[in-house]
Structures are given as structure tokens and as C-alpha cells.
C-alpha positions in Angstrom: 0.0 0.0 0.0 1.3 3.4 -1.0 2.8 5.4 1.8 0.1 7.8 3.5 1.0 10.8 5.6 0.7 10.5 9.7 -2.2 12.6 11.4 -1.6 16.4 10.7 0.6 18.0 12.9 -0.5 21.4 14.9 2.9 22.7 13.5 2.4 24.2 10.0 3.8 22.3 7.3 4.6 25.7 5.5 5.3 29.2 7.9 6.3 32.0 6.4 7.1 35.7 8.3 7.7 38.4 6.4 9.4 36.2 3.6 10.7 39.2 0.6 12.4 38.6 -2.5 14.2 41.0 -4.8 15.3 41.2 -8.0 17.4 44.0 -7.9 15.4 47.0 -7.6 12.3 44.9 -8.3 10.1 43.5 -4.9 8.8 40.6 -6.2 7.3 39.4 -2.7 7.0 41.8 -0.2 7.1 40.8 3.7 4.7 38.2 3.4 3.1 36.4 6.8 1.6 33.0 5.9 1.0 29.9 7.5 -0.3 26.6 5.7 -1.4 23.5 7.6 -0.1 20.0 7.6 -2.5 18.7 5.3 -4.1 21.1 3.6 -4.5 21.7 0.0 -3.3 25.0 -0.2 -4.0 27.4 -3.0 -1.8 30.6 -4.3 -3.7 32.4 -6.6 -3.2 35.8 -8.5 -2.3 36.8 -12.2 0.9 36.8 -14.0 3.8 38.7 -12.2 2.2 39.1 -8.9 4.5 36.6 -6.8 2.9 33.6 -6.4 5.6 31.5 -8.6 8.9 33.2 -6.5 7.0 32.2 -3.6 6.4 28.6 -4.2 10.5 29.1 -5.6 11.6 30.2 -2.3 9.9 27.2 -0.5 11.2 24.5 -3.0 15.0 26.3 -2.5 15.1 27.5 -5.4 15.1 30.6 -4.9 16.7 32.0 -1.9 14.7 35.0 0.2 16.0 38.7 0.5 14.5 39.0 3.9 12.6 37.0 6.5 11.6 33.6 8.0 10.7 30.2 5.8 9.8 27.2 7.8 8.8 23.8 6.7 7.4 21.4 9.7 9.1 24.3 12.4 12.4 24.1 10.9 14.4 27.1 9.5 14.9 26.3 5.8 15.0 29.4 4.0 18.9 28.7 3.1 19.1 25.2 2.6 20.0 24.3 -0.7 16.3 21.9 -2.6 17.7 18.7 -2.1 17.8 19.1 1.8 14.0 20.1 2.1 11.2 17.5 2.3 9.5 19.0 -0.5 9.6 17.9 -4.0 7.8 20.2 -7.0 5.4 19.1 -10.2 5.9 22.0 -13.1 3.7 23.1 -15.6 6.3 21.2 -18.4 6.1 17.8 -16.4 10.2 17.9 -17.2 10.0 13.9 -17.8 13.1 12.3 -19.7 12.0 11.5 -22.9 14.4 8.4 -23.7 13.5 6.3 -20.1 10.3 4.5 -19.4 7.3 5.6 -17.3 9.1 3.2 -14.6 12.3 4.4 -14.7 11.0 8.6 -14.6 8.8 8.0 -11.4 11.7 5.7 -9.8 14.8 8.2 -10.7 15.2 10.4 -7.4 14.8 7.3 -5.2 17.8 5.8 -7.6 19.9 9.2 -7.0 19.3 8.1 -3.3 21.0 4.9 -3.8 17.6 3.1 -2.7 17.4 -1.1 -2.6 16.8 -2.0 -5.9 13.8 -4.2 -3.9 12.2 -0.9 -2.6 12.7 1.0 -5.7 10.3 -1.7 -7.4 8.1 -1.4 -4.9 7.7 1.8 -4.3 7.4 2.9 -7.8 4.7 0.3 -8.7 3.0 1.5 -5.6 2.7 5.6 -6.9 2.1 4.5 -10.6 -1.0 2.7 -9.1 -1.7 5.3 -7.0 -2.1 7.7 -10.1 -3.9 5.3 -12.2 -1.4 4.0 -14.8 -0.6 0.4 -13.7 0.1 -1.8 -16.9 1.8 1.6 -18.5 5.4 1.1 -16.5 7.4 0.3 -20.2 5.6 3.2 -22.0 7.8 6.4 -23.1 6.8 9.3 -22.1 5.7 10.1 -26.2 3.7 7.1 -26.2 1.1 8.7 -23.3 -1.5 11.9 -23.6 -0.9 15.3 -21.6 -3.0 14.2 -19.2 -1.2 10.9 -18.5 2.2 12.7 -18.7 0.6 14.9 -15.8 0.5 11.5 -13.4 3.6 10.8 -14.1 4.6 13.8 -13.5 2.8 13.7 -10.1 4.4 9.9 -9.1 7.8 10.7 -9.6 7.3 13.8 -6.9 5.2 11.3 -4.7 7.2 8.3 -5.2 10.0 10.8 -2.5 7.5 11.0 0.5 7.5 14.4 0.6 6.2 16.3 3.5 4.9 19.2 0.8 4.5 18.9 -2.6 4.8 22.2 -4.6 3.0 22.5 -8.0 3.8 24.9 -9.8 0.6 25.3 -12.8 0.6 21.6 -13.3 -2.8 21.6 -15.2 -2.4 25.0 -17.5 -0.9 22.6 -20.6 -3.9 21.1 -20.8 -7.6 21.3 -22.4 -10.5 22.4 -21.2 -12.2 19.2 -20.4 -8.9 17.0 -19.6 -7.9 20.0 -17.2 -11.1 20.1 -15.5 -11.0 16.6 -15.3 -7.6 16.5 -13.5 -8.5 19.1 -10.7 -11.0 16.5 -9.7 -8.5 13.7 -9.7 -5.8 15.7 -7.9 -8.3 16.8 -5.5 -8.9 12.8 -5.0 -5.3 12.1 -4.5 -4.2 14.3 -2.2 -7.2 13.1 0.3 -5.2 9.8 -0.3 -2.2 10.7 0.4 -3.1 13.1 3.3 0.2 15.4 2.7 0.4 19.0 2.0 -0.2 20.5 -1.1 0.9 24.1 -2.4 -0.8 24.8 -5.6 0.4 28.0 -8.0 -2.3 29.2 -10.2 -3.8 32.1 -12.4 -7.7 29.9 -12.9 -9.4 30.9 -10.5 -12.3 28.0 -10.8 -9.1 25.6 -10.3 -8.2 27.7 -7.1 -12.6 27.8 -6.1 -12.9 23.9 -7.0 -9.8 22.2 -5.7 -8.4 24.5 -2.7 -9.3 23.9 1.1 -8.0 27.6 1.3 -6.8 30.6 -1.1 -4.4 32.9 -0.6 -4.9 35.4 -3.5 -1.8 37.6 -4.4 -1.6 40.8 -6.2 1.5 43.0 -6.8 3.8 40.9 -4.7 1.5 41.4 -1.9 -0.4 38.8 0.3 -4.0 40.3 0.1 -6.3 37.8 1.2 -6.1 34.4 2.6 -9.4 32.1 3.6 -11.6 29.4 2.1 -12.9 29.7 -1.4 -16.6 30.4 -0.1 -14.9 33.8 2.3 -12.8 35.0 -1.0 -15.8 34.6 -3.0 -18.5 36.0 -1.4 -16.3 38.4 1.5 -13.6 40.2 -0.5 -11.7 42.5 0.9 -11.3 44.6 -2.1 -12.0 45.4 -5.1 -9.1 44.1 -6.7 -9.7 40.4 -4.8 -13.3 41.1 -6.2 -13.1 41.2 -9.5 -10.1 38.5 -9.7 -12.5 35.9 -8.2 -15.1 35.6 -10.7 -17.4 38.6 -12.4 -18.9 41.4 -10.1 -21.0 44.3 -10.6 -19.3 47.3 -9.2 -22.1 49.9 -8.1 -20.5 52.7 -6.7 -22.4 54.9 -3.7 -21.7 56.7 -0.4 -22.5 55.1 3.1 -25.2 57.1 4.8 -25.4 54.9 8.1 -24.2 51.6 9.6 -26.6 49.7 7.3 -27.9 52.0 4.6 -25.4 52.8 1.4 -27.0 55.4 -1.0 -26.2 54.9 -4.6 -25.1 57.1 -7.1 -28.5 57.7 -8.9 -30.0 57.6 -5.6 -31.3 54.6 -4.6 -30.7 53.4 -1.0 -29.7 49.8 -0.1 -29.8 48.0 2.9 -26.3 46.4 3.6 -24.5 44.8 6.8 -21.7 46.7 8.1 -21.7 49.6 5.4 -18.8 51.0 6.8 -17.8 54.6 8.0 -20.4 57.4 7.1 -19.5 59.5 4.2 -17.4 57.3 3.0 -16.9 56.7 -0.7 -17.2 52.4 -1.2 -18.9 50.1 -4.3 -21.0 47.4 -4.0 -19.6 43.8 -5.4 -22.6 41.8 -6.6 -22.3 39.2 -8.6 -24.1 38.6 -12.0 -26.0 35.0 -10.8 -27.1 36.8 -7.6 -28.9 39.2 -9.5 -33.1 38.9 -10.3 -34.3 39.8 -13.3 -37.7 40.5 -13.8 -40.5 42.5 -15.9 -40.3 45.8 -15.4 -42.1 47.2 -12.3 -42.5 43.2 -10.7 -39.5 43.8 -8.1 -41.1 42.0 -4.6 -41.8 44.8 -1.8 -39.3 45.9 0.7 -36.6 45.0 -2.2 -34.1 47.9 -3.4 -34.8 47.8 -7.3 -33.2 49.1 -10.6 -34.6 49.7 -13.9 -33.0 49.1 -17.4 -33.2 47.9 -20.8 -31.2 44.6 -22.1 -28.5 46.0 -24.4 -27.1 42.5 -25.1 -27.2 38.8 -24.6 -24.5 36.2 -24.1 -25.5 32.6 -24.8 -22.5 30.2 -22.6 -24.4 27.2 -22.7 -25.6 26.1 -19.5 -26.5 30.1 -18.9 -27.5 33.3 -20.4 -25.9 36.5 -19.8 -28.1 40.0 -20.2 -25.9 43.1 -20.0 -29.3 45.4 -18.9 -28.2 49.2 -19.6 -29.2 51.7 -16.8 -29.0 55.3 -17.0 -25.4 55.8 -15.0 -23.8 52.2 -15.8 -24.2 48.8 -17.7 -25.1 45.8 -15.3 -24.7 41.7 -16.1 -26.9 39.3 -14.6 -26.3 35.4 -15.4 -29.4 32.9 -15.8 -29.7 29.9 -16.0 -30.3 27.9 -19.6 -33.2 26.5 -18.7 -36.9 25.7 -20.7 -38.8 26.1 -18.3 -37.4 29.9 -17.9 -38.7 32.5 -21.2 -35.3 33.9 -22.8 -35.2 38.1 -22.9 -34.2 39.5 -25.6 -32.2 42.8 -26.5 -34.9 45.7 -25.7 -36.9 44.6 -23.1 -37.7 46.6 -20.6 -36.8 45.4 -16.8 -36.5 45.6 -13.5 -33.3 44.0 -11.2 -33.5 43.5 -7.5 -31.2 41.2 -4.8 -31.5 40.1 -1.7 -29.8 42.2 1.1 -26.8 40.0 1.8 -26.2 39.2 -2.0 -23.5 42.6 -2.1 -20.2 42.7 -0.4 -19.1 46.3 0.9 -15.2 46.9 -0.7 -13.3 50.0 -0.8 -14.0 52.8 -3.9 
């Protein structure tokens, strides 16, 4: 039976404290505070440039900090050259020799480590089960798909017994469907294996469907860390907003604790508005918006009126980009029969619930 990691440990499998890299004059990570549990399937998410790749660099050793404090399992690593930490990293290019077998890529570091022969057998037939490729040990790595290149990819890191594995955009050479397919399946295999994974990537949806947490980064910065569910539906700011997902951005003025008056006027009932006078949007997100005739908004509802200026068909939804006076708002539906399609012209009405908006910064 493949090895499985023991019972998390309190002590954090990854801690960072105010961990900084420079390239010159460039801050590519600035003082970043971080800790990531024994065991969890960690997320780093933000677009291209914003630090997330140095970051998962400077905990594999290969890059080495400017400034601050990099432990893995409480012990000081933030020198140590990659081969003395317990981590091993999957890349986005899979970096599999072409000219050996599937056998002899996932068994390689255990033979640099002058392993039994015995346990090298072993233990390679054990990951190349674990990742669903038994009866595929004599294959080159030409002779497989990108999605089978991936596993391998992923048994040869395993096959070490890492105490964190490091992926750095493992699934971004892949399709659509095989790629959406594969978050499921790493998802699955890292419940197996019970070990900590730190995951680099610009898909959000990867980050949202696979992640037990998110830490999204922007501008070398650390600007929000918490469970897919608390980015998506509690970000901090705009910039956190509108990375996660679409939003509506409604920009208004907080009259009160609870009250936030809008730019054309129209007040809605918010928790923790923030301080009055201040200048703040409103995040809402197209699917939590209701569209309805114009004029049919249920009472006690804040309401806006518009006129459909366009229609996106995606397949399983629809969205209407519904023209107001002072800005352009989307609202996704679902595709289904039972609901009549608008079309570009009509006449409406949108409302939401009261704890469908997030309060962020102007």
C-alpha cells in the first residue's frame, strides 16, 4: 500500500514571516506572513507577475529569500539548498526524460538516493498505481497523452515522500475538459495521500474547486487568505473582487451603519456599510442578480430599472448586460426551458437580496 502521511501536525507544514524577495530594484514578494497547515491543499492564486511562482521558488530552494523567516514542519529552511528540504515540486512542463520509461521517470530520485533496488520496485509500482497508470510502467513518455504525462509527473514527486508537494501550474498545458477533469482527480489524491499541497495558479475555478484555502496575491503582496466560499462571497477589495469571478461594481456613499446610498439615488440595505461618508462600491455578482418585468421587483426590495443591451449565450447560462442610465449591469441565468429567454430591448427591472453585495473599498 502506497505510503500515507501520519495525522496532521499542529505545527504548520509551510510558515512564512515576512518572507521578501528581490530582483534588484524589483520587490517581487513583499514581507509576506503566511502559515499553511499540515495537510491542507493550499491554493496561491493571482495573475501573471504578482509573486505567487517566486513564492512557491523560495519554499522549494530554489530561490533563496532577500528578507525573512521560511519554515517547513518548524524548521528554518530558508537557506538550505532543494535537495535538503522535504518537498519535492510538479511544473507546468512535467520535465520527464524522454528516452526512459514511465518506470524508470517516477523511480529516478529514489535511484539518485541509492535506494534497494527491492524498494525501488516497490515503491514505484505503488505511486504508478496510486495515479492510475498500472500496466503503463514500459511506455515512453511520447507514447502517453498530456493528461497521462501529468500522473507521471505527479508519481515521480510522490514516489519521495515528501512532506509538501509544490505545484507549480501543473494543469495549465492542458484542455479544457482533460484539465477540468484533473483538478478533480488531484483533488482525490491528495485526500489519499493526506500530505500537504501548495498549488500556483492564475484559474481561479481551479483555485474555487480544488483548494481547502486561497491565498490570493496581487503586486507581490499577500492580500487575502481564507476558504474559497470567504474569498468569494467576503472580499476585501475590489481588486480580490473582481479577480474571483465577475462582479457588478455599483459605486455609492455610506449614509449609516446599514444604509449605502447609490449614485442615482437609490438606497440599499447592507450589513456593516462601513464609515459614514465614505466613498465604497458594491460587489454583486451577475448570478445573484433577479431579473424580472419591469415594475414586478417583490416589496421591501431595493430595485433598478434598465433595458437589455445585449445577450450572451455560454451554454448552461445566459448573460443579459441590462443598460441603466449611469452604468451597464450583467446578470447570469440559468439555460433552462422552463425559464422564457429576454431579448435585447426589453424593458426590466433588477433586485437582490440584502446580503447578496459585499461592501469593498472605492
Amino acid at each position: 500500500m502506497f505510503w500515507v502521511s501520519n495525522l496532521p501536525s499542529m505545527v504548520p507544514a509551510v510558515s512564512m514571516r515576512a518572507l521578501t524577495k528581490r530582483f534588484d530594484d524589483v520587490v517581487a514578494v513583499d514581507a509576506l506572513d503566511l502559515d499553511i497547515a499540515d495537510g491542507e491543499f493550499f491554493a496561491l492564486l493571482g495573475p501573471s507577475g504578482c509573486g505567487k511562482t517566486t513564492t512557491l521558488r523560495m519554499i522549494a530552494g530554489l530561490e533563496i529569500p532577500s528578507a525573512g523567516s521560511l519554515k517547513i514542519h518548524g524548521d528554518e529552511v530558508g537557506t538550505l539548498p532543494p535537495n535538503k528540504r522535504p518537498v519535492n515540486t510538479v511544473f507546468q512542463n512535467y520535465a520527464l526524460f524522454p528516452h526512459m520509461s514511465i518506470a524508470d521517470n517516477v523511480g529516478f530520485g529514489l535511484r539518485m538516493q541509492k535506494t534497494p533496488k527491492a524498494d525501488v520496485a516497490r515503491r514505484v509500482g505503488e505511486a504508478i498505481e496510486l495515479v492510475r497508470l498500472t500496466g503503463m510502467e514500459h511506455r515512453r513518455p511520447n507514447q502517453l497523452s498530456g493528461g497521462q504525462q501529468q500522473r507521471v509527473a505527479l508519481a515521480r514527486a510522490l514516489v519521495n515522500r515528501p512532506k509538501v508537494l509544490l505545484l507549480d501550474e501543473p494543469l495549465a498545458a492542458l484542455d479544457l475538459k482533460l484539465r477540468q477533469g484533473m483538478q478533480f482527480e488531484l483533488k482525490q489524491l491528495q485526500r489519499e495521500v493526506g500530505i500537504t499541497f501548495v498549488f500556483v495558479t492564475h484559474d481561479q475555478e481551479e483555485a474555487l474547486s480544488m483548494a481547502d484555502r486561497i491565498g490570493v496575491m496581487g503586486d507581490g503582496e499577500l492580500l487575502q487568505v481564507g476558504t474559497p466560499e470567504e474569498i468569494y462571497d467576503q472580499p476585501v477589495n475590489r481588486f480580490v473582487a473582481d479577480f474571483i469571478g465577475r462582479s457588478n461594481f455599483l459605486p455609492g456613499t455610506v449614509e449609516d451603519s446599514s444604509t449605502v446610498c447609490l449614485t442615482n439615488g437609490t438606497r440599499v440595505v447592507v450589513d456593516h456599510a462601513g464609515t459614514t461618508g465614505e466613498a465604497i462600491a458594491l460587489s454583486l455578482r451577475p448570478e445573484r442578480v433577479q431579473l424580472v418585468d419591469r415594475g414586478a421587483v417583490p416589496d421591501g426590495h431595493a430595485s433598478l430599472d434598465g433595458t437589455i443591451g445585449a445577450v450572451t449565450f455560454l451554454g448552461s447560462g445566459v448573460v443579459y448586460h441590462v443598460t441603466l442610465d449611469w452604468m451597464t449591469i450583467e446578470v447570469r441565468a440559468e439555460n433552462r426551458p422552463s425559464v422564457a429567454r429576454r431579448e435585447v430591448g426589453d424593458d426590466v427591472s433588477l433586485w437582490w437580496r440584502d446580503d447578496a453585495v459585499a461592501v469593498v473599498p472605492a
